[in-house]
C-alpha positions as CSV (number, residue, x, y, z in Angstrom):
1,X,0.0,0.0,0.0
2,X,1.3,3.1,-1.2
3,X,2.4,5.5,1.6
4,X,2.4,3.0,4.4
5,X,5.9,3.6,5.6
6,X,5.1,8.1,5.9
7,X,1.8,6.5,7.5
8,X,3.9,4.3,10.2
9,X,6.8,7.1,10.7
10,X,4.0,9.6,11.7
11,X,2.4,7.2,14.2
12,X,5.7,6.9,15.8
13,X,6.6,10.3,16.0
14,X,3.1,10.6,17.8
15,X,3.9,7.8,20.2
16,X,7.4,9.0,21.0
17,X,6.3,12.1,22.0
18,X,3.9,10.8,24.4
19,X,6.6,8.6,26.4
20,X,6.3,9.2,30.3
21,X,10.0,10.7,30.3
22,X,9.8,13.1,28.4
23,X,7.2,15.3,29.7
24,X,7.5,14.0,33.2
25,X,11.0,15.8,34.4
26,X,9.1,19.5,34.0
27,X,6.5,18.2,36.8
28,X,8.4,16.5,39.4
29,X,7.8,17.6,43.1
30,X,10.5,17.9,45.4
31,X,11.3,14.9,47.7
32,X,10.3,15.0,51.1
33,X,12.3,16.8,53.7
34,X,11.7,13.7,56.3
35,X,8.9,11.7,55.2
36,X,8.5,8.9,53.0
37,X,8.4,8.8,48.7
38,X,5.1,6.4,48.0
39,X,4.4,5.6,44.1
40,X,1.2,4.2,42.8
41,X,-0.6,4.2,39.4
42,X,-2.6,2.4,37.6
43,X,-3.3,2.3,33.4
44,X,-1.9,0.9,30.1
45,X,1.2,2.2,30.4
46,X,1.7,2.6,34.3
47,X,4.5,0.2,34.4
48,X,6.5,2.2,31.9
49,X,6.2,5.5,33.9
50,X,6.8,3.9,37.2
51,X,10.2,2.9,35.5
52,X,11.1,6.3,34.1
53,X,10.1,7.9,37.4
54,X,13.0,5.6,39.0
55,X,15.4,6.8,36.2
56,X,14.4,10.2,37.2
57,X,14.1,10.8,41.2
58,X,16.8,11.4,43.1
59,X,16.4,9.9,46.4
60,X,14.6,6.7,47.7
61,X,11.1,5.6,46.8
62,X,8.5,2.5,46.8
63,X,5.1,1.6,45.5
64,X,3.0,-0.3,43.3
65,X,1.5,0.5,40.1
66,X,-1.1,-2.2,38.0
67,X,-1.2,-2.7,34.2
68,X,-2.6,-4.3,31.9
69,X,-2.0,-8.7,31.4
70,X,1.1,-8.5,29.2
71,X,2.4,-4.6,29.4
72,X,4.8,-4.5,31.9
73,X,8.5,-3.5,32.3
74,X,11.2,-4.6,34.5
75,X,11.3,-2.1,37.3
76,X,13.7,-1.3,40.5
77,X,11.7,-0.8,43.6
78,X,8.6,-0.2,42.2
79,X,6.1,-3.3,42.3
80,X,4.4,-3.9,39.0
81,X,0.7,-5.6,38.7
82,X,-1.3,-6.9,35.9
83,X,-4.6,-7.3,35.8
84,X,-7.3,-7.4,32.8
85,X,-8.4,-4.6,30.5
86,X,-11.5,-3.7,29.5
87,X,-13.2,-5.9,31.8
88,X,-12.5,-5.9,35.3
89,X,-11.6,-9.1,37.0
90,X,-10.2,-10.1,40.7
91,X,-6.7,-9.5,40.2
92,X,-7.5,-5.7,39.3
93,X,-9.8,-6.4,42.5
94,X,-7.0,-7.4,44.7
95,X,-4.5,-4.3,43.3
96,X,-6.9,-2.3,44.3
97,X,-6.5,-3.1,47.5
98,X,-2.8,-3.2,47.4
99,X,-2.5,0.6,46.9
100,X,-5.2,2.1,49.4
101,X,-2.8,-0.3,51.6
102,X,0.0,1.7,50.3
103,X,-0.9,4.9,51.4
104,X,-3.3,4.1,54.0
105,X,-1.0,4.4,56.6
106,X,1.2,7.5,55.3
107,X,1.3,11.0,57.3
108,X,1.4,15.1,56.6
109,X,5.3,14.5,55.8
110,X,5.1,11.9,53.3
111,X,4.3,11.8,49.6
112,X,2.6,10.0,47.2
113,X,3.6,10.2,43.2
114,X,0.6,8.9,41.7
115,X,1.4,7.6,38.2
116,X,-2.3,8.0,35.9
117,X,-3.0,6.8,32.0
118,X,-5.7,5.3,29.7
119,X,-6.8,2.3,31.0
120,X,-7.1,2.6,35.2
121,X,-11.0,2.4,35.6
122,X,-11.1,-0.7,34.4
123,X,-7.9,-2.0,35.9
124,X,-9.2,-0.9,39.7
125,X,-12.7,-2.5,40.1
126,X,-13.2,-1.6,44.1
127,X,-17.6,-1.9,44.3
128,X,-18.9,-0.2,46.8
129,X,-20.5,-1.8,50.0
130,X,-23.3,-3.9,48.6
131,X,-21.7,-4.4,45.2
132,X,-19.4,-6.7,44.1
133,X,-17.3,-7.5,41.6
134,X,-19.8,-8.9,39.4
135,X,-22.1,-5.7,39.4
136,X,-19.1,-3.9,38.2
137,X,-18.5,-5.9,35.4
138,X,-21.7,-6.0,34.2
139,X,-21.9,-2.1,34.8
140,X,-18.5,-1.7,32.4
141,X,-20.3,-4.1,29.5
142,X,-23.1,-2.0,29.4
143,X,-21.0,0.7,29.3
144,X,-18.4,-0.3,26.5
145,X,-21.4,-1.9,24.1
146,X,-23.6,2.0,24.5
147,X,-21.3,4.1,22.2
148,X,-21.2,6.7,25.0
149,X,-18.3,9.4,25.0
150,X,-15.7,8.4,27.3
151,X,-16.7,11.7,29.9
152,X,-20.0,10.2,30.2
153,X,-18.8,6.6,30.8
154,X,-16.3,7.9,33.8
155,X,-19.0,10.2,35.0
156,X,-21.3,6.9,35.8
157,X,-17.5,5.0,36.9
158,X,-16.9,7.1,39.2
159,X,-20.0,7.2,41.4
160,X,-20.0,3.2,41.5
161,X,-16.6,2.8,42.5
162,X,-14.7,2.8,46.2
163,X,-11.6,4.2,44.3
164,X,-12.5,6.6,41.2
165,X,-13.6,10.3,41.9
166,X,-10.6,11.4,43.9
167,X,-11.3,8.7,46.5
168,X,-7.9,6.9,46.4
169,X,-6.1,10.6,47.1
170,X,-8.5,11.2,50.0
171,X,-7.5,7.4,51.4
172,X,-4.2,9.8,52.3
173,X,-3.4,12.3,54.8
174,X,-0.2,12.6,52.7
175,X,0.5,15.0,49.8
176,X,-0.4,13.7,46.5
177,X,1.5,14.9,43.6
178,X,-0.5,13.2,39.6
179,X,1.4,12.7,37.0
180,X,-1.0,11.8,34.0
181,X,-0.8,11.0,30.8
182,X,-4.8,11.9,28.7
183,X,-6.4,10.0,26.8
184,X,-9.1,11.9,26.8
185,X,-10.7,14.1,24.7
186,X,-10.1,18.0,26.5
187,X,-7.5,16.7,28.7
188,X,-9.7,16.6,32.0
189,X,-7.4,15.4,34.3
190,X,-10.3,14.2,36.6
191,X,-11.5,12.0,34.2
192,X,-8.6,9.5,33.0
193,X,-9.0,6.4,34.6
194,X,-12.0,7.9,36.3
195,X,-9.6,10.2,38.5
196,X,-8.8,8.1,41.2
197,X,-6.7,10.7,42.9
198,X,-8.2,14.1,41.0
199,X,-12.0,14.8,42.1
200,X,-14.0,16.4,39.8
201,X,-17.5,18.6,40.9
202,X,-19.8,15.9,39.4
203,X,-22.3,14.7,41.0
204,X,-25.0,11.5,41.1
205,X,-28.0,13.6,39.7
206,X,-25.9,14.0,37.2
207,X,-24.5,10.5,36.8
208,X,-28.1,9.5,36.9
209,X,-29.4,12.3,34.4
210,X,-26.6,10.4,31.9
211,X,-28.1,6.8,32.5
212,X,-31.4,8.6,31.4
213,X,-29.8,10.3,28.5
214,X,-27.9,7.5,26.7
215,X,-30.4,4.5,28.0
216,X,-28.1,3.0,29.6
217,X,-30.0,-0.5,30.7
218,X,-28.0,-0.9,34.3
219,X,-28.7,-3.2,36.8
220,X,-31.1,-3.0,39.2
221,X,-28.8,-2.7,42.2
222,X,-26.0,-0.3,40.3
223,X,-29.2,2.1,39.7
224,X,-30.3,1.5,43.5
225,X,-27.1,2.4,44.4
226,X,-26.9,5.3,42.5
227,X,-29.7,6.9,43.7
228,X,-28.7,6.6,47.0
229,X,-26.4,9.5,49.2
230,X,-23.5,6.6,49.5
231,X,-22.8,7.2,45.8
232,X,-21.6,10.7,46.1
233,X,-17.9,11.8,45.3
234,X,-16.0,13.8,47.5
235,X,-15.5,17.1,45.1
236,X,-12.5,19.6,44.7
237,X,-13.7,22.0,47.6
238,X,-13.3,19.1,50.2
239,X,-10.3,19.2,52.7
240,X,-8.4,16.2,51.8
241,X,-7.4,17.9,48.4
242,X,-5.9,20.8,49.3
243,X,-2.4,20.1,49.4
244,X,-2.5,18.1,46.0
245,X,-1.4,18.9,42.8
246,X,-1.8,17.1,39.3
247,X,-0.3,17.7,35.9
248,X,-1.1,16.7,32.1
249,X,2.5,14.8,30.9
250,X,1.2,14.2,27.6
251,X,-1.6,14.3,25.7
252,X,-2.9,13.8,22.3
253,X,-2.3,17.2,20.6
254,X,1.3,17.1,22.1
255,X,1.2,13.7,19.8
256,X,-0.5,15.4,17.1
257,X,2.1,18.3,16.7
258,X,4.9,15.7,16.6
259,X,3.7,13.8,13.7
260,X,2.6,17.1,11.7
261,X,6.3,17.8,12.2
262,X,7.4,14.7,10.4
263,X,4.8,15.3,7.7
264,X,6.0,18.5,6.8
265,X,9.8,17.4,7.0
266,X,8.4,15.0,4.1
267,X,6.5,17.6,1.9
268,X,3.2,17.7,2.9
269,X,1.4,20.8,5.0
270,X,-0.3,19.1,7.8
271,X,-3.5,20.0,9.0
272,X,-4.4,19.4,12.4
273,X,-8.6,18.9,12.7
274,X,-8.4,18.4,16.7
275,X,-7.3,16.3,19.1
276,X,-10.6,15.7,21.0
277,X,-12.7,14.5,18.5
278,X,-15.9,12.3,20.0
279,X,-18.3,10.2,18.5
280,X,-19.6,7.3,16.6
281,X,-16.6,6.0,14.9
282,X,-18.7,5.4,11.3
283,X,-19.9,9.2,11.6
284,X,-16.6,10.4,12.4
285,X,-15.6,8.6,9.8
286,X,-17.6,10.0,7.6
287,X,-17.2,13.6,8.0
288,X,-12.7,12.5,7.6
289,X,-14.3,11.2,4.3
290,X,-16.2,14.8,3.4
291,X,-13.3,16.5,3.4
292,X,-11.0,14.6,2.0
293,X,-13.3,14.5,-0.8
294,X,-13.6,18.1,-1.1
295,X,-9.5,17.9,-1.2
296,X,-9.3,15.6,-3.6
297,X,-11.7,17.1,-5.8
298,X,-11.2,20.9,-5.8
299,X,-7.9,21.2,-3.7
300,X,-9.9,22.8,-0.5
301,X,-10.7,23.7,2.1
302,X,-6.9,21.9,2.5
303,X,-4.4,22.1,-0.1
304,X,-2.7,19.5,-1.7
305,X,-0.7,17.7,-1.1
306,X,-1.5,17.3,2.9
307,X,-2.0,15.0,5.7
308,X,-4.7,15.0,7.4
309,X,-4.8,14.3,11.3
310,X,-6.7,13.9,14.0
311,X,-6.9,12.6,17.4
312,X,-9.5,12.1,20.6
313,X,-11.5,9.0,21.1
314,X,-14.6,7.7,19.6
315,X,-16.7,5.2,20.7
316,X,-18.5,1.9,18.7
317,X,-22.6,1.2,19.5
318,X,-22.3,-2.4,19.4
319,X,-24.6,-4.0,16.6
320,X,-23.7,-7.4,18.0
321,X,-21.7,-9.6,19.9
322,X,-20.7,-11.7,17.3
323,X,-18.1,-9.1,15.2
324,X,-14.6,-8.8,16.0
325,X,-12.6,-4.8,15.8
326,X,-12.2,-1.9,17.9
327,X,-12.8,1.6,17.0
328,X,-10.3,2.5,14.9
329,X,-10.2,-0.4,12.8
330,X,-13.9,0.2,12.3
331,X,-13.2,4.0,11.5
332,X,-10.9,2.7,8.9
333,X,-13.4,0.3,7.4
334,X,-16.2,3.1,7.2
335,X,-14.2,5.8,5.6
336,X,-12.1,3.1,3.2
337,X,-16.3,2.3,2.1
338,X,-17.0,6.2,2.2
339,X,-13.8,6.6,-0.3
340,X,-13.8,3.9,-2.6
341,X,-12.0,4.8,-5.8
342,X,-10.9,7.9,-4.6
343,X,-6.7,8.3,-3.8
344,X,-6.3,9.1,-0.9
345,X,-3.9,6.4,2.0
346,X,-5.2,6.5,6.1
347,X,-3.8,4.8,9.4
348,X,-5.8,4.4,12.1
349,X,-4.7,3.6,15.4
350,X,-5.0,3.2,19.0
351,X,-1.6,4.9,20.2
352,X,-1.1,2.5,23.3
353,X,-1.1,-0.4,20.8
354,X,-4.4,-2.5,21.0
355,X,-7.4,-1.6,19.1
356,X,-10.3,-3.4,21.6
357,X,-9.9,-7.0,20.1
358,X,-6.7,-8.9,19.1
359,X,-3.1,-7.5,19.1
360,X,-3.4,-4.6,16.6
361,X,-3.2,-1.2,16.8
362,X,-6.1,-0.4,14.3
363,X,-5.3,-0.6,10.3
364,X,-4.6,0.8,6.9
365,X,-7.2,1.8,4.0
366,X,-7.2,3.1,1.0
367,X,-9.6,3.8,-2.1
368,X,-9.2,-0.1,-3.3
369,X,-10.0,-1.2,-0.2
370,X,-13.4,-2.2,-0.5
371,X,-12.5,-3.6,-4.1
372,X,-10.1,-5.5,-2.9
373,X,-12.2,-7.0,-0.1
374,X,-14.5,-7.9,-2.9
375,X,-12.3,-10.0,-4.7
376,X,-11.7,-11.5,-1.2
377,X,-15.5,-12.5,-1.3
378,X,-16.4,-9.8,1.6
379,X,-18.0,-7.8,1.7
380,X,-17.4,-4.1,3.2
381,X,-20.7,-2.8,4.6
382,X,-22.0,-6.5,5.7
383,X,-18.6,-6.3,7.8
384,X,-19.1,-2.8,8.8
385,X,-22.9,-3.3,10.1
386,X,-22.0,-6.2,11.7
387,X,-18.9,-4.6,14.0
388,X,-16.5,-7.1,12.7
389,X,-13.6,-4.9,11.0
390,X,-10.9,-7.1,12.1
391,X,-12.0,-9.7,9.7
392,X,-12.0,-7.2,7.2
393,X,-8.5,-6.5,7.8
394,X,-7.2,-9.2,8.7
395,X,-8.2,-10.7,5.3
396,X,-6.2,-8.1,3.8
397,X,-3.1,-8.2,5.2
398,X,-3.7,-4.3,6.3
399,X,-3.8,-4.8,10.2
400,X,-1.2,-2.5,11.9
401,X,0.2,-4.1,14.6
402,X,2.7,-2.5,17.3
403,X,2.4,-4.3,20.4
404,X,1.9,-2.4,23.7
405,X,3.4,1.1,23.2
406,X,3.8,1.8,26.9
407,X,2.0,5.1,26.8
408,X,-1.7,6.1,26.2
409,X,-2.9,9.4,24.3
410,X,-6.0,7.3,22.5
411,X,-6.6,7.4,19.1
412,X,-4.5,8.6,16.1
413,X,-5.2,9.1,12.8
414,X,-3.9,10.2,9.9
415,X,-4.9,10.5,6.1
416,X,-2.4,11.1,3.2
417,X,-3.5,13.0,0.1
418,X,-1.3,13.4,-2.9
């Protein structure tokens, strides 16, 4: 496929710039004049900042971060679990446990470096009293399968949880300094991984309100709980925050500016359409597919040649249970559909290196896609309707594949137009 190898070089540039150490040496606190240094974390690519925090901090320091089955690093004197991602399970059960014991105990001179990406709500199930583990899971099906915007989704999280909504920080009489890389759209801090230790002023009328709004079908208990006092989340005026600090390490436009660099090194102007882009991933899709049309066709509203790119994260409505892809392989497969015949070469691609099922990233498309799948005996739309864009890929060779990245600013993509 034409244009593959500018494709790949400009998701690396992305992915590069989003690794923990460089943006994490601008936001390191100072150690402790007496007390103790306490890390934990949580997300896809906790493991890889707990080990460039040890490359970087200058005095003594323990913890324990969790990851993801299969995505961590060797580390010194940081503890490293995994546990499974996108659906909770008792391992992420017992880590959670393992880092309110961590800090739990710590006092006014201590501090606690808490290390946040992509990927923590799911990896630190803790339901509240009357829950259990099960409720939770079923709560995070219904929540992956509604097509919600990530916000939403942590909104409900956070209000069903022992740990998210600033609860793990308020666990603490310590200080607690987050260090957090965003994959989400805007960069609210309080929302990646569902804030564990960054409140947000949210509260369960409006958690409920968004149940209402996106019919989300929850079970009978989750709802009970949620309409009871016990589901409230301490918010950003309470006490046990006022000491604490947080920072954005990296984020998708950060990503973004990097690879427009590398496209215009190679010829093209890049044109950045935003880095919190929401949504159905087949709409989104589409609207990549307008203009690139409109490019292709009477050289505006973006000149050729150019390189499109865009970043944020949408979300997939599931049709059925049956189909296998994520979101951006299923972005690819609607705009390759959208653009058939037309010259034009995309990547799409989850930047911490899995694309919801399998080991890819996401994939490659171009305007003989959908011919090609054809000749394959597939066909495009059937695949699309029926959420199974890995197939489709898969079939044709065009499944990028990275393995974990070891960071998290969510989706990347990029279209090349001659």
């Amino acid at each position: 496929m034409k244009h593959r190898d500018l494709l790949i070089s400009l998701f690396n540039a992305a992915v590069q710039a989003a690794e923990p150490a460089k943006g994490m040496a601008r936001f390191l606190p100072s150690p402790p004049a007496s007390g103790r240094t306490v890390v934990i974390g949580a997300g896809k690519g906790a493991a890889q900042m707990a080990a460039a925090l040890e490359s970087l901090w200058p005095s003594p320091l323990e913890g324990v971060v969790v990851t993801r089955y299969g995505y961590g690093c060797k580390t010194r004197n940081i503890e490293v679990l995994e546990a499974a991602h996108p659906v909770p399970d008792t391992a992420g059960l017992h880590a959670t446990e393992r880092l309110f014991a961590a800090i739990s105990s710590l006092g006014p001179d201590d501090l606690v470096i808490a290390l946040i990406c992509g990927g923590g709500s799911a990896l630190l199930p803790a339901p509240p009293v009357g829950l259990s583990l099960a409720d939770e899971i079923a709560l995070n099906e219904v929540l992956l399968a509604s097509g919600a915007p990530i916000s939403v989704m942590n909104t409900v999280r956070k209000h069903v949880s022992r740990i998210k909504g600033g609860r793990l920080a308020a666990a603490t009489r310590a200080k607690v300094v987050s260090l957090i890389v965003s994959d989400i759209p805007g960069d609210n801090a309080a929302h990646v991984a569902s804030g564990p230790t960054v409140p947000d002023p949210s509260t369960r009328e409006e958690a409920l309100a968004l149940v209402d709004h996106f019919g989300l079908h929850l079970p009978d208990n989750v709802m009970a709980h949620l309409r009871s006092p016990a589901a409230e989340a301490p918010g950003p005026e309470d006490p046990a925050f006022q000491r604490n600090a947080h920072h954005i390490i990296a984020s998708a436009g950060i990503s973004l500016e990097a690879a427009a660099s590398i496209a215009e090194a190679k010829g093209y102007t890049p044109y950045l359409l935003s880095d919190s882009m929401e949504g159905e991933s087949r709409d989104i899709a589409l609207a990549h597919a307008a203009l690139v049309r409109e490019t292709i066709g009477k050289n505006r509203p973006f000149r050729r040649p150019a390189v499109l790119l865009s970043g944020g994260e949408t979300t997939v409505t599931l049709r059925t249970k049956s189909g296998k892809g994520g979101r951006n392989s299923e972005f690819a497969l609607a705009l390759a559909l959208a653009l058939e015949g037309q010259s034009f070469c995309a990547l799409a691609a989850d930047t911490d290196g899995i694309d919801g099922f399998g080991d890819h990233a996401g994939a490659f498309c171009d305007g003989t896609t959908a011919t090609r799948l054809r000749r394959l005996g597939l066909d495009g739309r059937q695949r699309l309707a029926q959420n199974d864009s890995f197939t489709a890929f898969e079939a044709l060779g065009d499944l990028f594949v990275t393995g974990p990245t070891g960071t998290n600013v969510n989706d990347f993509r990029a279209i090349v137009i001659d």
